[in-house]
C-alpha positions as CSV (number, residue, x, y, z in Angstrom):
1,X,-20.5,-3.8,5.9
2,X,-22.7,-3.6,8.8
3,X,-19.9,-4.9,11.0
4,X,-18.1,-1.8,10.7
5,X,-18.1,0.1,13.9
6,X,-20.1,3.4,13.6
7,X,-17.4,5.9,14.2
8,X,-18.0,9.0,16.7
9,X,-17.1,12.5,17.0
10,X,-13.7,13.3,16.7
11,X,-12.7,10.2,14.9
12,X,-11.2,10.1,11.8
13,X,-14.0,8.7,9.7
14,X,-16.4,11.1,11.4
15,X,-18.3,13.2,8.3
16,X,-17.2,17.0,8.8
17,X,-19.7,18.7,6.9
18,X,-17.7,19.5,3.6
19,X,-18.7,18.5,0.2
20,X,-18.6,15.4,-1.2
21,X,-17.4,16.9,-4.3
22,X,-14.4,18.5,-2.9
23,X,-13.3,15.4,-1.1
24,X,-13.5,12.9,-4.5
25,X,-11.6,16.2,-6.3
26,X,-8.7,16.4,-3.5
27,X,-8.2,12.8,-3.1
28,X,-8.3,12.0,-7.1
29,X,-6.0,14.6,-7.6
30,X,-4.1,14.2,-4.8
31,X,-3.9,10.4,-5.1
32,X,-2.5,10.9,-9.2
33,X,0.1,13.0,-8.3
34,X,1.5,10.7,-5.3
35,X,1.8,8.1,-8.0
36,X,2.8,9.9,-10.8
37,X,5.7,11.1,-8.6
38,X,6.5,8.2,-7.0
39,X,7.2,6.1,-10.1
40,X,9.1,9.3,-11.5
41,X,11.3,9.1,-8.7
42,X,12.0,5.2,-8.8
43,X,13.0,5.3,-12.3
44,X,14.8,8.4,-12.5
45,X,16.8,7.8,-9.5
46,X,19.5,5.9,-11.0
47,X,21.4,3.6,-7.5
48,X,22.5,0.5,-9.2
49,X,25.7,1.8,-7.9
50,X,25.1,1.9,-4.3
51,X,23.7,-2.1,-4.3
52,X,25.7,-4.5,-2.6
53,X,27.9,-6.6,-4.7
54,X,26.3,-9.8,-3.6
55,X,23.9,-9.4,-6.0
56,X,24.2,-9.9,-9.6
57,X,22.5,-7.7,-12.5
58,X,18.8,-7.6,-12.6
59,X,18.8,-7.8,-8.3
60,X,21.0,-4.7,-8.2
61,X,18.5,-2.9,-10.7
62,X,15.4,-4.5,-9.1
63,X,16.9,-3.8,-5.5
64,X,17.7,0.0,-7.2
65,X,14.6,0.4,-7.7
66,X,13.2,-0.9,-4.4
67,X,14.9,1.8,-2.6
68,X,14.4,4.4,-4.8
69,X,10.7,3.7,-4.3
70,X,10.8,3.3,-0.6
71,X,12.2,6.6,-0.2
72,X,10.3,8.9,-2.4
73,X,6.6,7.6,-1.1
74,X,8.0,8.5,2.4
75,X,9.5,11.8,1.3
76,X,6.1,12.0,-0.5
77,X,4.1,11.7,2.4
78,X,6.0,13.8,4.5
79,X,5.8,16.3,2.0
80,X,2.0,15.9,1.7
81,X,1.8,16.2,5.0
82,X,2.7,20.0,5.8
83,X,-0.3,20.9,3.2
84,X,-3.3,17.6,4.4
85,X,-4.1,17.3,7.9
86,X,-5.6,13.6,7.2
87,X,-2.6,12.7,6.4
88,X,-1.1,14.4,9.4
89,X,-3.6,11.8,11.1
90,X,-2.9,9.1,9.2
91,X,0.8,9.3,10.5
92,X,0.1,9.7,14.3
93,X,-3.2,6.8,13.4
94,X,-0.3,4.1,12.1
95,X,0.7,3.3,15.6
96,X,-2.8,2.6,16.6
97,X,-3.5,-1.1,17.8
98,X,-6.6,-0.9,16.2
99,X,-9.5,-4.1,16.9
100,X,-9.1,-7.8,16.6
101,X,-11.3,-8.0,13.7
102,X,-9.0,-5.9,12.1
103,X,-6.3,-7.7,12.5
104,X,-8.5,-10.9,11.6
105,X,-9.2,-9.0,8.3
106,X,-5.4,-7.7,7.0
107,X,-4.5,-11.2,8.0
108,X,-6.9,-12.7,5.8
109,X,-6.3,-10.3,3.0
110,X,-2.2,-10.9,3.0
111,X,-2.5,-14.7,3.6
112,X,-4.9,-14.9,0.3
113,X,-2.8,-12.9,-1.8
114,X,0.5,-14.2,-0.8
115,X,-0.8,-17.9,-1.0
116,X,-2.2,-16.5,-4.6
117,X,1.6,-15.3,-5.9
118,X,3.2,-17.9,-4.6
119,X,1.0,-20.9,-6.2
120,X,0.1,-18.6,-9.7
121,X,3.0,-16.3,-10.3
122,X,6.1,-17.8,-8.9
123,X,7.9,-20.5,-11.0
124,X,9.8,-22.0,-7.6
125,X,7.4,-21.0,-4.4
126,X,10.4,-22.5,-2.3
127,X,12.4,-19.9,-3.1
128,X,10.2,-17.3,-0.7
129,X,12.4,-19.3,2.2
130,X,15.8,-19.4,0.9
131,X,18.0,-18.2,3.7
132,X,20.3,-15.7,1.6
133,X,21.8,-12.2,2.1
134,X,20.2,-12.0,-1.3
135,X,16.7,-12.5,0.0
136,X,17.4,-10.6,3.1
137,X,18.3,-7.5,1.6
138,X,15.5,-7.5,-1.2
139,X,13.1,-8.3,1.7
140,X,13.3,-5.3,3.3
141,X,14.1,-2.5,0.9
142,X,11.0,-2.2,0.2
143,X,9.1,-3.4,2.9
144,X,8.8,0.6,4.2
145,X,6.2,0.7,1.2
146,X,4.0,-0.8,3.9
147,X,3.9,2.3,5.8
148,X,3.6,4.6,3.1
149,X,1.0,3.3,0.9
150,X,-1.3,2.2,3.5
151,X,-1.0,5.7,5.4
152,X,-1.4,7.0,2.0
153,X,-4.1,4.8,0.5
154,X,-5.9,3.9,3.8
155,X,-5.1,6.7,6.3
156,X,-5.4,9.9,4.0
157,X,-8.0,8.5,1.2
158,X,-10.4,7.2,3.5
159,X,-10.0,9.8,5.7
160,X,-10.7,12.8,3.5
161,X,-13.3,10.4,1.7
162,X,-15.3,9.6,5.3
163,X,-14.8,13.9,6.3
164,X,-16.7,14.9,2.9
165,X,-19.7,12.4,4.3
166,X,-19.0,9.2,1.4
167,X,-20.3,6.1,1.9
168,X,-18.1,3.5,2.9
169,X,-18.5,1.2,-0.5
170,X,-17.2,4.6,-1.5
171,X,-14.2,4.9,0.3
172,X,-13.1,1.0,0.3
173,X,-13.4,1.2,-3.8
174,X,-11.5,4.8,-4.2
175,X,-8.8,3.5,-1.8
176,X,-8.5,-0.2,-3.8
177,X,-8.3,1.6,-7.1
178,X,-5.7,4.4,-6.4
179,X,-3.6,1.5,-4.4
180,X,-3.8,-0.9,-8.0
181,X,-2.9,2.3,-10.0
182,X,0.3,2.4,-8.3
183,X,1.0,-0.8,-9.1
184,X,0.6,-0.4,-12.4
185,X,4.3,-1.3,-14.0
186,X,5.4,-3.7,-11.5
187,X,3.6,-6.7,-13.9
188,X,4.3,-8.1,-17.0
189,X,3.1,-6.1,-20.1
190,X,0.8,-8.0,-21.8
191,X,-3.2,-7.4,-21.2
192,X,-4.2,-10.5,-19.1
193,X,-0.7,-10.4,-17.3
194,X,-2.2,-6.6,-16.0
195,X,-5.6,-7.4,-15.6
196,X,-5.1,-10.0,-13.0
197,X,-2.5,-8.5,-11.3
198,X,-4.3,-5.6,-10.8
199,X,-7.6,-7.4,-9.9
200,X,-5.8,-8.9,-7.3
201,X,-3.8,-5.5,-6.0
202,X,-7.7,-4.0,-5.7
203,X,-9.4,-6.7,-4.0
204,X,-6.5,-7.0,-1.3
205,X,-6.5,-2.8,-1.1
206,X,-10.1,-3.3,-0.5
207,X,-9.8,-5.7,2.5
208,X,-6.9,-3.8,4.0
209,X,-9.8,-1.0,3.4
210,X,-11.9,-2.9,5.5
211,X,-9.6,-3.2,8.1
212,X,-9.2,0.4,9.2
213,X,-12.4,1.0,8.9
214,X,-13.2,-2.3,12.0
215,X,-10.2,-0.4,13.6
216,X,-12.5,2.8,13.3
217,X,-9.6,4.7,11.6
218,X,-6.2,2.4,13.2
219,X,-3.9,1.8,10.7
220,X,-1.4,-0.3,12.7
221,X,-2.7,-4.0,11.1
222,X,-2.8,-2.7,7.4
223,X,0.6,-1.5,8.1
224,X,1.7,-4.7,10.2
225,X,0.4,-6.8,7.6
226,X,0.9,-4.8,4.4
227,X,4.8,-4.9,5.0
228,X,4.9,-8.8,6.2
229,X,3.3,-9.0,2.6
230,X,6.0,-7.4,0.8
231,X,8.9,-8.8,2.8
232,X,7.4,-12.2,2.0
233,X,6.8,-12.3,-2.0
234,X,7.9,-8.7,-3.3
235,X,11.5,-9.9,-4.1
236,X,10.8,-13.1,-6.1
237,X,7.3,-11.3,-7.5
238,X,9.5,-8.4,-9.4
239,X,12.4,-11.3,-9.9
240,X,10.6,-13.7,-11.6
């Protein structure tokens, strides 16, 4: 990690002064209740209804459930916002440019773990480039997770995390973990069908991780990359 850039003053992953302590507390508790609400909200909110009628039963419920998600981790977010000033950063940060080797690294990080899905966990691969409204419209209902989960995971997380003076192993492992945990129910149900889906999850929330901190705080490639990700293997992941 020595290649991260040390940050300065006024940064975002500039150490504040407050307690380590308070900053693991906040961003456990914090981080649990952005998930727990977030997969309340996708499976409570019931709009098979509202789908388009191009697609047949399990799209409409997987699509459903796409937008139901979408919307309540930005609502979330938004919501946080008014109360967490890192995340009030985070926001304004996802429109930074950020470095090349940041870029280099979210690259990286989605090209592994899309090549990974697509070889391991998809039945027909081809399928990724089927020109179809189908795979149109289940590409990008719930490519907006990109925004959310990385200003969440990686803008707020490793923000708070780098205020209350963590060390950056620290903040890349915390941010992986909580970004698996909401992941948690989008896999099959047996133990080694989680395990490695969730290995995987961590490792590429670590190197997204990695990314703002090159980027000294920039969120703009983990959120450039993070929803390329999604529009390319999200639909046939959850389909297959």
């Amino acid at each position: 990690m020595s290649s991260i850039p040390r940050p300065e003053a006024g940064e975002p992953l500039f150490p504040d002064g407050t307690s380590k302590t308070s900053a693991i507390v906040e961003v456990i508790v914090i981080g649990a209740a952005f998930i727990v609400l977030a997969h309340a909200a996708a499976a409570g909110l019931r709009l098979e209804t509202l789908m388009p009628t191009f697609l047949n039963g399990p799209e409409r419920a997987v699509g459903a459930t796409f937008v139901a998600g979408a919307a309540a981790q930005i609502a979330l977010v938004l919501a946080f916002a008014l109360v967490f000033k890192d995340l009030r950063r985070a926001i304004v940060n996802s429109l930074q440019f950020g470095t090349i080797p940041a870029w280099g690294a979210a690259l990286i990080a989605i090209s592994i773990h899309a090549a990974t899905i697509a070889f391991f966990f998809l039945d027909d691969p081809a399928q990724i480039f089927e020109p179809s409204r189908r795979n149109l419209f289940l590409s990008i209902a719930p490519a907006f997770d990109g925004w959310s989960q990385e200003v969440f995971f990686r803008g707020y997380v490793i923000y708070r995390l780098a205020r209350g003076g963590l060390p950056v192993l620290a903040q890349i492992a915390v941010s992986a973990l909580l970004f698996a945990a909401i992941h948690v129910g989008y896999v099959g149900d047996d133990l080694l069908s989680v395990i490695w889906p969730m290995f995987g999850t961590a490792v590429l929330g670590g190197f997204l991780a990695w990314s703002v901190l090159l980027a000294r705080g920039a969120l703009l490639p983990a959120v450039f990359c993070h929803a390329v990700l999604i529009v390319i293997v999200q639909p046939w992941l959850a389909l297959s």
